[in-house]
Backbone atoms as SQL, in Angstrom:
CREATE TABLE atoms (id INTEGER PRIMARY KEY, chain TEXT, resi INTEGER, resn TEXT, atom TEXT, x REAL, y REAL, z REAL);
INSERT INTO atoms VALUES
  (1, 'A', 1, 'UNK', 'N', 86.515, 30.023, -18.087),
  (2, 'A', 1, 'UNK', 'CA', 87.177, 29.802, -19.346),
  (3, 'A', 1, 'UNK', 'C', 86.589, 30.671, -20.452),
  (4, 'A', 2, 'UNK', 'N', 85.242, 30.997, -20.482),
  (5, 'A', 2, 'UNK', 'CA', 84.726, 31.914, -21.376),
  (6, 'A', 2, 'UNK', 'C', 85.204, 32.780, -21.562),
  (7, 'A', 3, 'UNK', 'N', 85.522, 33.577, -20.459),
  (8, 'A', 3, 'UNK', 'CA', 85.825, 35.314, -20.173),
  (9, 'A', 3, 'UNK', 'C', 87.349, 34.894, -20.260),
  (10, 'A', 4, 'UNK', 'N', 88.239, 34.166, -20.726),
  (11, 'A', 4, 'UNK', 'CA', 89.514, 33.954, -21.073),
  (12, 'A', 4, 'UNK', 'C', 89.626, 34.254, -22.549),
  (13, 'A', 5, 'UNK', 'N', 90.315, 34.987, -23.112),
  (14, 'A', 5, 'UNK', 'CA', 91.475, 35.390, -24.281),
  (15, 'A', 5, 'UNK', 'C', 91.730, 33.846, -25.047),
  (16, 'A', 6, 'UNK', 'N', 91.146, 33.999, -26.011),
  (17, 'A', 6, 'UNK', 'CA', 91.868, 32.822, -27.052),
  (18, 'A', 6, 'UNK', 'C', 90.993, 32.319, -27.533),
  (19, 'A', 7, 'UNK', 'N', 90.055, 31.314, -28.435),
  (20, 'A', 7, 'UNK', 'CA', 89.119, 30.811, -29.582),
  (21, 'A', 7, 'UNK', 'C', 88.289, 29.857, -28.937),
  (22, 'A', 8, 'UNK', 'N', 87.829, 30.286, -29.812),
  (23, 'A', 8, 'UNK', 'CA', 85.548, 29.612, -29.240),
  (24, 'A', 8, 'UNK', 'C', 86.656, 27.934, -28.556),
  (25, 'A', 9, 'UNK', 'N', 85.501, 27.893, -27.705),
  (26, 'A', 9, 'UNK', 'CA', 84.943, 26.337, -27.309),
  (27, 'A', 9, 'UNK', 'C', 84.043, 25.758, -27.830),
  (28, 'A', 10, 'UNK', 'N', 84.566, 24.263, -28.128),
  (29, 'A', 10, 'UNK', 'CA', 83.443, 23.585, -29.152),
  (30, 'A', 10, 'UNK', 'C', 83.631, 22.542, -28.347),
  (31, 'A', 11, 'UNK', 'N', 82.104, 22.314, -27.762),
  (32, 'A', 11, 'UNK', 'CA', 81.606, 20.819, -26.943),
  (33, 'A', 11, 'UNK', 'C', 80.577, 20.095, -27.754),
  (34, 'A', 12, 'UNK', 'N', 81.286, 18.579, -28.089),
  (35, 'A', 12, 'UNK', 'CA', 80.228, 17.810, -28.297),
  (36, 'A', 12, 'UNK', 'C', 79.464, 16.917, -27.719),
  (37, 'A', 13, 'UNK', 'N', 78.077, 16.915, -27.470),
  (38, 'A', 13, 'UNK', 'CA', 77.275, 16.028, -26.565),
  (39, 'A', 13, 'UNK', 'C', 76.392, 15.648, -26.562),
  (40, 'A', 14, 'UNK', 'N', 75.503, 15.381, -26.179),
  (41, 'A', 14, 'UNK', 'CA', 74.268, 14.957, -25.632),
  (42, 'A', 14, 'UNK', 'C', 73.348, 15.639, -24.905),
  (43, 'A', 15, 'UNK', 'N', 72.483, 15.125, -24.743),
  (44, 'A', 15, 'UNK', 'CA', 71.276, 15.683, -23.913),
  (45, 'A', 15, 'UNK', 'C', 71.980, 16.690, -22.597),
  (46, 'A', 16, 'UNK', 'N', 72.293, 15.691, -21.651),
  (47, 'A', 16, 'UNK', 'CA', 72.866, 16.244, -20.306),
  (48, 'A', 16, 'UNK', 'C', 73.948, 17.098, -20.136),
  (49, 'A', 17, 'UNK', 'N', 74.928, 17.136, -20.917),
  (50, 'A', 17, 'UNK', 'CA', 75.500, 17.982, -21.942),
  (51, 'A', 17, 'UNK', 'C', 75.353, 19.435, -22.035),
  (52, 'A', 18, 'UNK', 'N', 74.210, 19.285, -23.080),
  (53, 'A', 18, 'UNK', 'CA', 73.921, 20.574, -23.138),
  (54, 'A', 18, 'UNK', 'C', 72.683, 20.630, -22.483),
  (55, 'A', 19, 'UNK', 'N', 71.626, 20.592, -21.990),
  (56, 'A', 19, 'UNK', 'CA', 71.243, 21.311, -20.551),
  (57, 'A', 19, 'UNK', 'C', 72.137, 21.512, -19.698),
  (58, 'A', 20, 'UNK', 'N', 73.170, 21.012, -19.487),
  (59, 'A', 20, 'UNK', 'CA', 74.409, 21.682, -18.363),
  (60, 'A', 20, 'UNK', 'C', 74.661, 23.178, -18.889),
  (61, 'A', 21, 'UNK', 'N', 75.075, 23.017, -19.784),
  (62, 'A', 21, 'UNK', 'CA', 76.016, 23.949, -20.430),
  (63, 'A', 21, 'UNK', 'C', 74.791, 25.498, -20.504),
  (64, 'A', 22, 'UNK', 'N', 73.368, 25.028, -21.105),
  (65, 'A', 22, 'UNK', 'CA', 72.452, 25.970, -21.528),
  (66, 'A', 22, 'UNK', 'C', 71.946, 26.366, -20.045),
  (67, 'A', 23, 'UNK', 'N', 72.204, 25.667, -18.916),
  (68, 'A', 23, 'UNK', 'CA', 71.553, 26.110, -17.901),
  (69, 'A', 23, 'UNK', 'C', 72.821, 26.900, -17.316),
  (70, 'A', 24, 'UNK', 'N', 73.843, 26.737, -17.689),
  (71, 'A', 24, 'UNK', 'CA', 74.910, 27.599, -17.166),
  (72, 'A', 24, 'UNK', 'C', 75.411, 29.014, -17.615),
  (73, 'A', 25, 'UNK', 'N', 74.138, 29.594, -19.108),
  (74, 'A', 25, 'UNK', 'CA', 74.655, 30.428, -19.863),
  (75, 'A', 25, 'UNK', 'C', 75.202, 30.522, -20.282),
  (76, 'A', 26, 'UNK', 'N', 76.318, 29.224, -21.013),
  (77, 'A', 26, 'UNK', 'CA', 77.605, 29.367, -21.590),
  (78, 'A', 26, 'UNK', 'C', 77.726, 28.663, -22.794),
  (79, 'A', 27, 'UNK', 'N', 76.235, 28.495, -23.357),
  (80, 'A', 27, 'UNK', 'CA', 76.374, 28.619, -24.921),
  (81, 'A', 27, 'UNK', 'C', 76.280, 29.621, -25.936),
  (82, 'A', 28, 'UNK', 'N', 76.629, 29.985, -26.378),
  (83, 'A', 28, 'UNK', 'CA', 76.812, 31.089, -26.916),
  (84, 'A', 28, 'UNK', 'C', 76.081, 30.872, -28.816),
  (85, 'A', 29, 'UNK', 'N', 76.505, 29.607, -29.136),
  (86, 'A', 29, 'UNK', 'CA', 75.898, 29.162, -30.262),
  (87, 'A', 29, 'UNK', 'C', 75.730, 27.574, -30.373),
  (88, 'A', 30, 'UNK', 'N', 74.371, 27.731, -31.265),
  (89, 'A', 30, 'UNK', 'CA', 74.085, 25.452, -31.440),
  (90, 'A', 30, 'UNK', 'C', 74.189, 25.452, -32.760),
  (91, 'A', 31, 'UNK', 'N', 74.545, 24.641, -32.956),
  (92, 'A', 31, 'UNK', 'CA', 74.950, 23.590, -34.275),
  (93, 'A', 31, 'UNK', 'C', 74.241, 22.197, -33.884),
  (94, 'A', 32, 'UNK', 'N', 72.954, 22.457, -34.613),
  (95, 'A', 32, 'UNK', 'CA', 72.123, 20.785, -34.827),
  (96, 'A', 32, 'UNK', 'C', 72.458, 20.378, -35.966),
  (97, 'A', 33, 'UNK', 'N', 72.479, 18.680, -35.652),
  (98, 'A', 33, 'UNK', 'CA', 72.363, 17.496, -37.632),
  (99, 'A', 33, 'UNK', 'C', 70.826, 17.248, -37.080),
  (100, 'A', 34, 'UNK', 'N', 69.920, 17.505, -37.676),
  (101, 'A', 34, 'UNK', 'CA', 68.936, 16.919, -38.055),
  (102, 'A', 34, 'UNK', 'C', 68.950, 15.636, -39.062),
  (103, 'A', 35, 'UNK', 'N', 68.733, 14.575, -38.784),
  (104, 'A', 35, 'UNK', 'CA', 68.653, 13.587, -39.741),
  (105, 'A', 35, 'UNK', 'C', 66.703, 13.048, -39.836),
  (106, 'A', 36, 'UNK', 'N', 66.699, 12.201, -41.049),
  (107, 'A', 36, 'UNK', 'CA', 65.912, 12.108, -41.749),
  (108, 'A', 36, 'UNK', 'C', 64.775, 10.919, -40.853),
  (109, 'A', 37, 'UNK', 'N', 64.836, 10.938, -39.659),
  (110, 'A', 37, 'UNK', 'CA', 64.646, 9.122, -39.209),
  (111, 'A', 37, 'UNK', 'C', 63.912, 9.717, -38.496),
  (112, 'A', 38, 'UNK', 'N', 62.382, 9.131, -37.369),
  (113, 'A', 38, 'UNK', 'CA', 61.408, 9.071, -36.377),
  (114, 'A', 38, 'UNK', 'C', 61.773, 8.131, -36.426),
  (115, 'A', 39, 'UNK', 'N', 62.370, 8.126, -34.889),
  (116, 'A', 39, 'UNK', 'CA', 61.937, 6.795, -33.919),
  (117, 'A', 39, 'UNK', 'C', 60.924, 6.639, -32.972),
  (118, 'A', 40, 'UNK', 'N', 59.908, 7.720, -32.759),
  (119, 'A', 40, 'UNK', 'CA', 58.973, 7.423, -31.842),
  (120, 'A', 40, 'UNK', 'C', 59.357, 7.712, -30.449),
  (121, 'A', 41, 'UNK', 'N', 60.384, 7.416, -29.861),
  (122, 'A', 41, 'UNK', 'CA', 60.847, 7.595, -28.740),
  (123, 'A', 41, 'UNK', 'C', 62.567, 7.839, -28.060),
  (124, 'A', 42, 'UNK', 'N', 62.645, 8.086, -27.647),
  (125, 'A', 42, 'UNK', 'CA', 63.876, 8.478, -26.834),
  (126, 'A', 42, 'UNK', 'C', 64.459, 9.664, -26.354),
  (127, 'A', 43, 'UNK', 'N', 65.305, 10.025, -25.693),
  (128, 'A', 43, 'UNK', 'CA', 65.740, 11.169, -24.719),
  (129, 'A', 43, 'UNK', 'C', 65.392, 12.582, -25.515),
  (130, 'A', 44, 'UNK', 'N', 64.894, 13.477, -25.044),
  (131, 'A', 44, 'UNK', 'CA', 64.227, 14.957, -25.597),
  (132, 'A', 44, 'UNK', 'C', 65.593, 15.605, -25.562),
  (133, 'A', 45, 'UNK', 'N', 66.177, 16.740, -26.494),
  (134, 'A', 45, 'UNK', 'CA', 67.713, 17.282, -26.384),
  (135, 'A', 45, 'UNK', 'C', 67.595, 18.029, -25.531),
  (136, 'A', 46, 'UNK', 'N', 66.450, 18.978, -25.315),
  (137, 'A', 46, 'UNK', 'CA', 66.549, 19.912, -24.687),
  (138, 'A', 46, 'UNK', 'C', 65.044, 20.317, -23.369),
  (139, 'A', 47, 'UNK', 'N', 64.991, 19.077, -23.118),
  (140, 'A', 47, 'UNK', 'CA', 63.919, 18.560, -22.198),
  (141, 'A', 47, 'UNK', 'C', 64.213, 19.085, -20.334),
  (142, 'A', 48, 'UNK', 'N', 65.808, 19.046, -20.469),
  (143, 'A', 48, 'UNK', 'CA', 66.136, 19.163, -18.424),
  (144, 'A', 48, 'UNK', 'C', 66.711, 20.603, -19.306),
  (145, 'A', 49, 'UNK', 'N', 66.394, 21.858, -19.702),
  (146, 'A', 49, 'UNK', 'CA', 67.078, 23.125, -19.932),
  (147, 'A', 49, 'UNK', 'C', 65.943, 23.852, -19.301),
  (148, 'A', 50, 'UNK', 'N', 66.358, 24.435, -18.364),
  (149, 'A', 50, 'UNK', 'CA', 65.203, 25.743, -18.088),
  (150, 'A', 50, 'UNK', 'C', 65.318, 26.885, -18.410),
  (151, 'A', 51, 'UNK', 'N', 64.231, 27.384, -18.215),
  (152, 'A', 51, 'UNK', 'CA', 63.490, 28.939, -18.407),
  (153, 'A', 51, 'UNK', 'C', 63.517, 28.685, -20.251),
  (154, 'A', 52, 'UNK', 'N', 63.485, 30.082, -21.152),
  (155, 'A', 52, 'UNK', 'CA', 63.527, 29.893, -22.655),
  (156, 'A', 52, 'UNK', 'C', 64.874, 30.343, -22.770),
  (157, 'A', 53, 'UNK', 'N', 65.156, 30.247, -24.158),
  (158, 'A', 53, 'UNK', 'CA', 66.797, 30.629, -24.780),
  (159, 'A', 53, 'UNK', 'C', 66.220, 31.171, -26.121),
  (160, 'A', 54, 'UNK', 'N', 66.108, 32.586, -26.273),
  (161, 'A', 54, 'UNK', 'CA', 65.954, 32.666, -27.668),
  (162, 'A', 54, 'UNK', 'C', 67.030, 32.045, -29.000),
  (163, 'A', 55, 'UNK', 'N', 66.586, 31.508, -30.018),
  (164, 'A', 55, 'UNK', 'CA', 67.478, 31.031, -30.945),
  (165, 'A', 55, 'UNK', 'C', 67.529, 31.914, -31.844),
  (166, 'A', 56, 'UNK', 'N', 68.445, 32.265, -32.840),
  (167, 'A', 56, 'UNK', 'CA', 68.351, 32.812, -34.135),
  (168, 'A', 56, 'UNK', 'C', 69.020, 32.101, -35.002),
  (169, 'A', 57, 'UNK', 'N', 68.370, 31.553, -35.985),
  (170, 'A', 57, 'UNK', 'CA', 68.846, 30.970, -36.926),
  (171, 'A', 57, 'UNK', 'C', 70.383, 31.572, -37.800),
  (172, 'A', 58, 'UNK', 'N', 71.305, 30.828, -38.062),
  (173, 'A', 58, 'UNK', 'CA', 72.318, 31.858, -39.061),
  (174, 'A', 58, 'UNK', 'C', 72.747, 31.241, -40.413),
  (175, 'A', 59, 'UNK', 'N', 72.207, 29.739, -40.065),
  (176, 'A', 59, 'UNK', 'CA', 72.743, 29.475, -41.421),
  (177, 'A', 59, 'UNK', 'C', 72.021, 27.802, -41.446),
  (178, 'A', 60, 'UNK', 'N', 72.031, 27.407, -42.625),
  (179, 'A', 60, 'UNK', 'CA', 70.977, 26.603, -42.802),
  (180, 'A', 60, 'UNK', 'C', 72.082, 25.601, -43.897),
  (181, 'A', 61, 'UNK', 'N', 72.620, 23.946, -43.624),
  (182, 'A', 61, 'UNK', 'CA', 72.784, 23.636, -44.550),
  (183, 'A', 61, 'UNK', 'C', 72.775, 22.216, -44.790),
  (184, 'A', 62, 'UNK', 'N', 72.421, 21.545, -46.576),
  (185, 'A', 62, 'UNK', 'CA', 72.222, 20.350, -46.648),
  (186, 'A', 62, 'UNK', 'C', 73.461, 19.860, -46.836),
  (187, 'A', 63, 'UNK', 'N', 73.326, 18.328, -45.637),
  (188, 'A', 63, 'UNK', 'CA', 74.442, 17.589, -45.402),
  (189, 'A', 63, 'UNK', 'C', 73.935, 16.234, -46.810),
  (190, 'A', 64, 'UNK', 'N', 75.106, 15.290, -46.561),
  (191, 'A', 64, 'UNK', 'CA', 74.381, 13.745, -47.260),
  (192, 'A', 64, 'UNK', 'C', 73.375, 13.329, -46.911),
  (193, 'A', 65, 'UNK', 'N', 72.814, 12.198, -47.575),
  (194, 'A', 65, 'UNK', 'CA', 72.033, 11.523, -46.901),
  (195, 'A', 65, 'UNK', 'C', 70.533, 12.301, -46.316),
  (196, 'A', 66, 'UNK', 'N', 70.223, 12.782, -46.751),
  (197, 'A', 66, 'UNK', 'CA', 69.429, 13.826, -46.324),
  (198, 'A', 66, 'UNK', 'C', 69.226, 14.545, -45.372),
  (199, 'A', 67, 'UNK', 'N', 69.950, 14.447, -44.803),
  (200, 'A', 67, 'UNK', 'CA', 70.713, 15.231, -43.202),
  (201, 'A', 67, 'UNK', 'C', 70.579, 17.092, -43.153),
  (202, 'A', 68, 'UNK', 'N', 70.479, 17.921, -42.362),
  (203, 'A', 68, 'UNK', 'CA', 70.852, 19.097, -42.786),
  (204, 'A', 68, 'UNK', 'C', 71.664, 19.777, -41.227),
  (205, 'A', 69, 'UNK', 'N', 72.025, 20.629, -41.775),
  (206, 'A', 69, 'UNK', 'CA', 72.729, 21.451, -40.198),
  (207, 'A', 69, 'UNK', 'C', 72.387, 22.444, -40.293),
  (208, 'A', 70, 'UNK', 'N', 72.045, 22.645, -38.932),
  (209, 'A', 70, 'UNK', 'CA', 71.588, 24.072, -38.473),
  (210, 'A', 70, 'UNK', 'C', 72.327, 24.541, -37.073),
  (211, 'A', 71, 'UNK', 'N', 72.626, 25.870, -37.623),
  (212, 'A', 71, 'UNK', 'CA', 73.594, 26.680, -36.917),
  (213, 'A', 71, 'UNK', 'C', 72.690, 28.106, -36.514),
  (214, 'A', 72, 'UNK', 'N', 72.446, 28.005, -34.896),
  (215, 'A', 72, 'UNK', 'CA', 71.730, 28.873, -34.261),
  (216, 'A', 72, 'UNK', 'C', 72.482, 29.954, -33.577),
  (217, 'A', 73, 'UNK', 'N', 72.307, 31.159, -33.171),
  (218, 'A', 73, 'UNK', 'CA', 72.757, 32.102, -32.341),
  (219, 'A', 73, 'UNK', 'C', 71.999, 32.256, -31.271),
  (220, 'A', 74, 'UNK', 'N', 72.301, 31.623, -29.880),
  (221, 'A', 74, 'UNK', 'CA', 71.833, 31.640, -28.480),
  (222, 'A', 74, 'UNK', 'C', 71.448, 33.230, -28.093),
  (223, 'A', 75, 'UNK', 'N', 70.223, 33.462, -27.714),
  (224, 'A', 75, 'UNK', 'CA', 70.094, 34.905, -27.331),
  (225, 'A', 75, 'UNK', 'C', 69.875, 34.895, -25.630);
């Protein structure tokens, strides 16, 4: 579907999710919400992704609530 003619794919998910997707080479860009909260514990996002993925940052922005989004370029 990548190498197909016609506009980005946008998947939203989870952990398993995207280690699928990042272990398949077929992200191309991430969009994190960082929110404002420690809980101490629970599922790592990018914990089952192997080897590295360089990131490049492209854009940086504050949401409500003290939230922000960050929009990376997968290298």
């Amino acid at each position: 579907m990548k190498q197909q003619p016609g506009k980005h794919i946008h998947a939203v998910g989870g952990a398993s999710l995207v280690s699928t997707l990042m272990n398949g080479h077929l992200v191309d860009q991430l969009r994190l919400t960082v929110h404002p909260l420690v809980l101490g514990k629970g599922k790592a996002l990018f914990k089952d992704v192997e080897g590295r993925h360089r990131l490049e940052l492209l854009e940086t922005r504050p949401l409500a609530g003290g939230r922000v989004s960050l929009t990376y370029d997968v290298a």
